[in-house]
C-alpha positions as CSV (number, residue, x, y, z in Angstrom):
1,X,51.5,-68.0,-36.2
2,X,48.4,-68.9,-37.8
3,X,48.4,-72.4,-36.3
4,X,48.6,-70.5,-32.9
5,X,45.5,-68.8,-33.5
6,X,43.3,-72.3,-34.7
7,X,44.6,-73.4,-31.3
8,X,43.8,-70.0,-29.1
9,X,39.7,-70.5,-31.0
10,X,39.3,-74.2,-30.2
11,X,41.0,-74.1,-26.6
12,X,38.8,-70.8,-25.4
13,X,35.6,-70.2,-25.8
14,X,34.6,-66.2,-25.8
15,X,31.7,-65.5,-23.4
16,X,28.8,-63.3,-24.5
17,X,27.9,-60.1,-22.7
18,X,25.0,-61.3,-21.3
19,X,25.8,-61.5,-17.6
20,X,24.9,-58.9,-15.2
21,X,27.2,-56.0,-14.1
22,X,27.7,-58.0,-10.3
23,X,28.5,-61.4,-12.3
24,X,30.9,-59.4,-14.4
25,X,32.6,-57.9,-11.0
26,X,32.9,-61.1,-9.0
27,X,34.6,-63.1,-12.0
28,X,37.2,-60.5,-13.8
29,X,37.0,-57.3,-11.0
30,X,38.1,-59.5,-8.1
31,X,41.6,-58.7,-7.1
32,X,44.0,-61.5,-6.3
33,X,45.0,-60.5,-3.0
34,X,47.7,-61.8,-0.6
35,X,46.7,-63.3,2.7
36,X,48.3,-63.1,5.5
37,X,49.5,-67.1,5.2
38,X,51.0,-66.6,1.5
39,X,53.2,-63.3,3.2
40,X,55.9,-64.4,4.9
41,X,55.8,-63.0,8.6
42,X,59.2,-60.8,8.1
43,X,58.1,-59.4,5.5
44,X,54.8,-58.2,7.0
45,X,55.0,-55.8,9.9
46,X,52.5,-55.6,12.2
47,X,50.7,-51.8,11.2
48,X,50.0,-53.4,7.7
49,X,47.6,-56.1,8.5
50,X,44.4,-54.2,9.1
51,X,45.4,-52.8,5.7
52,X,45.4,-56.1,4.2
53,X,42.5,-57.5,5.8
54,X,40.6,-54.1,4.7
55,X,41.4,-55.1,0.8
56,X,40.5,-58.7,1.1
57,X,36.8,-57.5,1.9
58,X,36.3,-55.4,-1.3
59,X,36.1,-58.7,-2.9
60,X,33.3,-60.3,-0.5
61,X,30.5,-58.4,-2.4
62,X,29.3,-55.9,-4.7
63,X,27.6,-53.0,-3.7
64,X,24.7,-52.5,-6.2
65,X,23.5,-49.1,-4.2
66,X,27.2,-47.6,-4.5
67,X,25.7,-45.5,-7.5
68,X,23.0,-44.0,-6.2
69,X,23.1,-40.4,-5.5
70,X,21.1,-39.5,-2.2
71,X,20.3,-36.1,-1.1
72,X,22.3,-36.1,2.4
73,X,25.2,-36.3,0.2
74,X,25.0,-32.3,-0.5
75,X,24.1,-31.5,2.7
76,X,20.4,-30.1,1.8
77,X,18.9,-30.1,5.4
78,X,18.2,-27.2,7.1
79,X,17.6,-24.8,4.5
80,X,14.4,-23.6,3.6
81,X,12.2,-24.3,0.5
82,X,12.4,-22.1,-2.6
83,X,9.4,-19.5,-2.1
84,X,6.4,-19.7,-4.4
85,X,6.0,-18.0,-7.4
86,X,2.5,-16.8,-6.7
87,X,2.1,-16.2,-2.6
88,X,-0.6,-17.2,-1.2
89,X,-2.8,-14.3,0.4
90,X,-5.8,-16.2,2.6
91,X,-5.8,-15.8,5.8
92,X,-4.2,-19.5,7.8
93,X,-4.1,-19.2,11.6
94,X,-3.3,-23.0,11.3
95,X,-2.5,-24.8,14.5
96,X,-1.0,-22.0,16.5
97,X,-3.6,-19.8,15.9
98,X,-2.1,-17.2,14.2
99,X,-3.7,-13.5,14.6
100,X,-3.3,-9.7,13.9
101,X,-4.5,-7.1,15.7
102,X,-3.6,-3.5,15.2
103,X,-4.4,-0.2,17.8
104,X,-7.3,1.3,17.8
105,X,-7.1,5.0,15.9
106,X,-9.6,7.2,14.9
107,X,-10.0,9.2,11.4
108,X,-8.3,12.2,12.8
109,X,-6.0,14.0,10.1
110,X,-2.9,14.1,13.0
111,X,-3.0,10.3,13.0
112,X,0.2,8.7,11.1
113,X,-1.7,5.2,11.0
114,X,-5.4,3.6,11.4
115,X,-6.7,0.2,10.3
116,X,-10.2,-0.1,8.9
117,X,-11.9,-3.5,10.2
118,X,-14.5,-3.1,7.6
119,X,-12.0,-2.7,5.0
120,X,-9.0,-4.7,6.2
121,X,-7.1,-2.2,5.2
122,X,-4.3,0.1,6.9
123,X,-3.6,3.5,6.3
124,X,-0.4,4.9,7.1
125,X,2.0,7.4,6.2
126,X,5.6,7.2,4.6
127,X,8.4,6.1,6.8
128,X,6.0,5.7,9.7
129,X,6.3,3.6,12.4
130,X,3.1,1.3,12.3
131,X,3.0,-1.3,15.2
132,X,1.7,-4.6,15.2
133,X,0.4,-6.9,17.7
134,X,0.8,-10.7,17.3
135,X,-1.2,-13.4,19.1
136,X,-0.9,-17.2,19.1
137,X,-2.4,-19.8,21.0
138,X,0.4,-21.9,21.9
139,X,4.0,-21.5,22.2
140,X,5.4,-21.8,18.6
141,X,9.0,-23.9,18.3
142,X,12.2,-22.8,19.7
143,X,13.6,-20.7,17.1
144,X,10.2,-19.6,15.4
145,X,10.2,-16.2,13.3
146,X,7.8,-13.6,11.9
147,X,8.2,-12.9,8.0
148,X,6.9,-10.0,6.2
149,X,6.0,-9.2,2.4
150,X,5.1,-7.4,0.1
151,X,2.7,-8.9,-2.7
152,X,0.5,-6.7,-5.5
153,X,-3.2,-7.0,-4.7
154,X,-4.4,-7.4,-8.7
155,X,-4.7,-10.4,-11.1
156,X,-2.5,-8.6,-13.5
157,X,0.3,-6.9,-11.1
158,X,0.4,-10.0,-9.0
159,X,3.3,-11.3,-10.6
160,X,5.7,-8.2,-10.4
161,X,8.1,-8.0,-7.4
162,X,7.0,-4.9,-5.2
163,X,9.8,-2.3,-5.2
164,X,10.5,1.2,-3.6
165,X,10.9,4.2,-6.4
166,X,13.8,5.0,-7.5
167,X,13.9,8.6,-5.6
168,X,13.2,6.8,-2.7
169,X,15.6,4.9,-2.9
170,X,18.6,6.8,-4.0
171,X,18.0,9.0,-1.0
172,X,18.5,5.7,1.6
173,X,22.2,4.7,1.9
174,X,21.4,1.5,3.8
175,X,22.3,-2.0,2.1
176,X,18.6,-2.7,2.0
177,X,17.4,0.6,0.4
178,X,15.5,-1.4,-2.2
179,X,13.2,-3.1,0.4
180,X,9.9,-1.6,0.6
181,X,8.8,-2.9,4.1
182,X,11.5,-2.9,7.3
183,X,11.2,-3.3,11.0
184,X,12.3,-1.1,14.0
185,X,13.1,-2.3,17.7
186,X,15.1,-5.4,16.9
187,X,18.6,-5.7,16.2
188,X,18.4,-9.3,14.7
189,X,16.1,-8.0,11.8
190,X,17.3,-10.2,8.5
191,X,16.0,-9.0,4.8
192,X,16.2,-11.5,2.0
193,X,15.8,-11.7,-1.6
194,X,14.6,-14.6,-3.0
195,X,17.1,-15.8,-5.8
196,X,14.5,-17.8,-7.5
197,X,11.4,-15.1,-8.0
198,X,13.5,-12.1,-6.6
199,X,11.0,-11.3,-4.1
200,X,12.3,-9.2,-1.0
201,X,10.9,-9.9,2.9
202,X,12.1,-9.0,6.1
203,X,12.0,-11.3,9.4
204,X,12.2,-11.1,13.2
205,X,12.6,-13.4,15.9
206,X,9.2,-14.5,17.6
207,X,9.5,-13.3,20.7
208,X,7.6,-14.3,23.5
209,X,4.5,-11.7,25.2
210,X,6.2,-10.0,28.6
211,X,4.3,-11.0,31.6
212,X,0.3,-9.5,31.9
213,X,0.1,-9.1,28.4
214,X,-0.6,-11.7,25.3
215,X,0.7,-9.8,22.7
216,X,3.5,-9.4,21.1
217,X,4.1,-6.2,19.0
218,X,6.5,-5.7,15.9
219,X,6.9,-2.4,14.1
220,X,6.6,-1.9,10.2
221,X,7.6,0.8,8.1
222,X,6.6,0.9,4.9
223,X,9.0,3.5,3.0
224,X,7.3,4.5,0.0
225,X,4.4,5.8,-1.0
226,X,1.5,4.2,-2.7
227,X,1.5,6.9,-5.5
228,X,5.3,7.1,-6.0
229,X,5.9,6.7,-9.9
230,X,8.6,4.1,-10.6
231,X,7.4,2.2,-7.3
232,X,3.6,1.2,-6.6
233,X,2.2,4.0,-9.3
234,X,-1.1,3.4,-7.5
235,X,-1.3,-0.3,-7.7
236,X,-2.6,-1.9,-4.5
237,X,-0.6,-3.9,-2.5
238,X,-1.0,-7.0,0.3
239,X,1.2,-7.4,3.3
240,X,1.6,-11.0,4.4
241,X,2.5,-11.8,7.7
242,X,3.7,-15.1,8.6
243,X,4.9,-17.3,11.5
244,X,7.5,-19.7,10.2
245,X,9.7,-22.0,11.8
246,X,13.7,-22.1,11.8
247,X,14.0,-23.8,8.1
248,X,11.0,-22.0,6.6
249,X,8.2,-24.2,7.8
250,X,5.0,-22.0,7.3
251,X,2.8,-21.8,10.7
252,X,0.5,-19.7,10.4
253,X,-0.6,-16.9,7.7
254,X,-2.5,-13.5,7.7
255,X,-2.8,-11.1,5.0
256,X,-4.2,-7.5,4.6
257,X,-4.2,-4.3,2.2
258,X,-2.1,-1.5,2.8
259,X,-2.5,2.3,1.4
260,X,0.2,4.6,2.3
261,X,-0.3,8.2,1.9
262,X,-0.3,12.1,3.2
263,X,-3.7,11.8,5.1
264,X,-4.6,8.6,6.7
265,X,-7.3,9.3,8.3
266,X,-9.2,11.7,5.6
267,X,-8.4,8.8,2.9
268,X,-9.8,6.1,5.3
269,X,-12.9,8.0,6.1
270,X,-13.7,8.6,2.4
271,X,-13.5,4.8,1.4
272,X,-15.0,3.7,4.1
273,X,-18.2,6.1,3.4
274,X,-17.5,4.5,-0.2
275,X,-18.1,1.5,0.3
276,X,-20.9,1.9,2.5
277,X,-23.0,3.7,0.1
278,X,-22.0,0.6,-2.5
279,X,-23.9,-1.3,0.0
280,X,-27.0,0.2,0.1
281,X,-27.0,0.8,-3.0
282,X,-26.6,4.4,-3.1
283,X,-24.0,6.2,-5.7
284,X,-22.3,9.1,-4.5
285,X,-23.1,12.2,-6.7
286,X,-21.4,15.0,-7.5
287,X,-22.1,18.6,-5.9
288,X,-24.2,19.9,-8.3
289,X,-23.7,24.2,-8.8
290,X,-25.6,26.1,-6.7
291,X,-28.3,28.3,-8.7
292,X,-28.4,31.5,-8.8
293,X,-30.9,32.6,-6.1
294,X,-33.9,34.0,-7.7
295,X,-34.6,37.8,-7.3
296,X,-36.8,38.1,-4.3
297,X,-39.9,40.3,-4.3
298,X,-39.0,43.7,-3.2
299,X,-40.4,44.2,0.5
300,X,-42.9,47.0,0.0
301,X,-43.2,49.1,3.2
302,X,-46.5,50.9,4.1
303,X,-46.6,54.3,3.2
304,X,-47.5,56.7,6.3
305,X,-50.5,58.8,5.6
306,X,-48.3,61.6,6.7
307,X,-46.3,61.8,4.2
308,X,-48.8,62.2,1.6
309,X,-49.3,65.4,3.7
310,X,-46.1,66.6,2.5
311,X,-44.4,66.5,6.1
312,X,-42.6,63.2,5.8
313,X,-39.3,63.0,4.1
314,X,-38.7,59.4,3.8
315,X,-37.3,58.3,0.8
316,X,-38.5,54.7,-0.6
317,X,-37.4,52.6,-3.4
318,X,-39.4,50.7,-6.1
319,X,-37.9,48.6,-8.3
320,X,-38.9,48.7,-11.7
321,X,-38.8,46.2,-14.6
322,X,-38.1,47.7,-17.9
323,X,-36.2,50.8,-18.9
324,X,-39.2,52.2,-20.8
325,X,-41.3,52.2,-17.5
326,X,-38.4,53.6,-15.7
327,X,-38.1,56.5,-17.5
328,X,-42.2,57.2,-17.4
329,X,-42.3,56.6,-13.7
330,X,-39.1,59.2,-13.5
331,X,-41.1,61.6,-15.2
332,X,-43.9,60.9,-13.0
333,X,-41.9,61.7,-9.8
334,X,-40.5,64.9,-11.4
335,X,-43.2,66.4,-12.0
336,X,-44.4,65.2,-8.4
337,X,-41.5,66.9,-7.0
338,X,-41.9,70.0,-8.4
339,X,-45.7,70.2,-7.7
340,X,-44.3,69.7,-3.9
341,X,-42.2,72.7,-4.3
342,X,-45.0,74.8,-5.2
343,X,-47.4,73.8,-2.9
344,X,-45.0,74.8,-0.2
345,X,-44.2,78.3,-1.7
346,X,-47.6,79.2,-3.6
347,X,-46.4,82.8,-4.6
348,X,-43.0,81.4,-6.3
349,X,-42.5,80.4,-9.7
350,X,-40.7,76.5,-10.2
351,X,-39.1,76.2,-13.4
352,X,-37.1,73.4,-13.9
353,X,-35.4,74.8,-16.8
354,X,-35.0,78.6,-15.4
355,X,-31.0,79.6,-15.8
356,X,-29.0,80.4,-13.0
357,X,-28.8,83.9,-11.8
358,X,-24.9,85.6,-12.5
359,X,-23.2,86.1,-9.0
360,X,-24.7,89.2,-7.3
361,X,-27.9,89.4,-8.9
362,X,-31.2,88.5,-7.5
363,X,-34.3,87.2,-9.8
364,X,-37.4,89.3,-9.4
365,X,-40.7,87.6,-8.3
366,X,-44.0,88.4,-10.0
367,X,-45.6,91.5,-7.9
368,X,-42.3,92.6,-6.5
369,X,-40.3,95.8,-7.3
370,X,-36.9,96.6,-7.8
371,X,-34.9,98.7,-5.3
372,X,-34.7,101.5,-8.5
373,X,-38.5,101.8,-8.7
């Protein structure tokens, strides 16, 4: 046995692994195939020789791309790019020209919506419908679609995913009660949740402007408000409105702030005044409290000479400061008063102090007798 071994090392010669991976296939990989002269012909019917002839090739050459993986194997076209962590909020009309425009409203507490140009801002009310007018330059692709979302206007809220309250959304019993924005007048209206940053949007099929006009007008609701605890708290918050094509193929891009609350037009007039006093440099003060008005003079009328006379009975008031000067000036008109009296009854006695008289008794005056005498 060992004698059969010396023989197996000295008659073959090992080769080294040094060949490449196609040498390797074309000298130990290649099947020894039948052809179709080595098969007899009865053996061989007629349906099997494309079979055959379909081996025989394997052996013709190796395929050194077989390996590679490429990305029409899993089918990835025709779905649209993961969105962006961070949405981008500037203003892109890009080749379509791309444009908002919203109806003109004035600060009016009745009004449910109004759009400050000098702000960019809209005001609007909860659950109210808000239309929008969309313009474009040029016809946008067959299939092209208007997305809208929801993005928190701060550095530091930026990154949280805009939400309705909880209250508000326990009261709505529609699949998409969590969604923040929604659209009215379309019945192809699709909402989506991002699976990678779990932002939400909403989207509606571009549609064409009817004839005479060059607008076309989508409606917005925005179903919470900006105040609701739980939801926005008071944080500000962007809308973006884009025009994207079938697979998510941004076309345009425009962007502005939104405030929803009881009172559009009151809240709208007060920041607008805001921020117009900012500009001139002006800061709005507070109303400070009225002062007291101060006391004034006491209108003295003329006296009539008549009454110094004694036939004038007005009475007129002066106003005295002090109680010490009250009560001499009191005394004063007292005695005043009773020297009246008896100037106008010069036979009669004026006693201040003089008792009453009992019922049925009459005082005597000085000089007079009594009915006994």
């Amino acid at each position: 046995m060992d004698s059969n071994l010396d023989d197996f090392s000295l008659s073959h010669e090992l080769k080294l692994s040094q060949e490449s991976f196609s040498n390797m296939w074309d000298t130990y990989m290649t099947p020894s195939l039948p052809t179709e002269n080595d098969l007899p012909l009865t053996s061989v019917e007629e349906n099997d020789m494309p079979c055959i002839n379909q081996l025989t090739d394997l052996s013709d050459q190796f395929d050194e791309k077989l390996f590679e993986i490429t990305s029409a194997a899993f089918g990835n076209e025709g779905i649209a790019p993961p969105g962006s962590t961070v949405p981008v909020t500037t203003d892109h009309p890009g080749e379509y020209g791309f444009t908002l425009r919203f109806q003109k409203s004035g600060t009016a507490k009745s009004v449910t919506s109004t759009f400050s140009v000098m702000l960019n801002k809209l005001f609007c009310q909860l659950s109210k419908t808000t239309p929008v007018e969309i313009q474009v330059r040029k016809e946008p692709p067959v299939g092209a679609m208007i997305r809208a979302m929801a993005v928190y206007k701060k550095t530091e809220h930026i990154g949280e995913v805009v939400r309705r309250c909880p209250h508000h959304k326990n009261q709505d019993a529609a699949e998409n009660s969590s969604h923040l924005i929604k659209m009215e007048g379309n019945q192809r209206v699709q909402y989506f949740e991002d699976q990678d940053t779990k932002r939400q949007s909403v989207t509606v099929p571009y549609e064409t402007p009817q004839l005479g006009s060059e607008m076309t007008t989508i409606l917005l609701n925005f179903m919470c408000n900006s105040s609701c605890p739980g939801g926005m708290n008071r944080r500000p918050i962007l809308t973006i409105l884009t025009l994207e094509t079938p697979d998510g193929m941004v076309l345009g891009r425009s962007c502005f702030e939104v405030r929803i609350c009881a009172c559009p037009g009151r809240d709208r007039k007060t920041e607008e005044e805001n921020k117009t006093q900012a500009q001139s440099g002006t800061k709005k003060t507070k109303k400070q409290k009225s002062a007291p008005a101060a006391t004034s003079p006491s209108v003295k009328r003329p006296i009539p000479t008549s009454s110094m006379e004694g036939d004038d009975d007005d009475i007129l008031l002066l106003p005295v400061r002090g109680r010490k000067r009250y009560e001499m000036l009191k005394e004063i008109n007292e005695g005043l008063e009773l020297l009246d009296k008896k100037k106008k009854k010069p036979n009669t006695v004026v006693d201040a102090e003089m008792p009453l008289p009992s019922s049925g008794k009459r005082l005597l005056v000085k000089g007079e007798r009594s009915d006994t005498d």
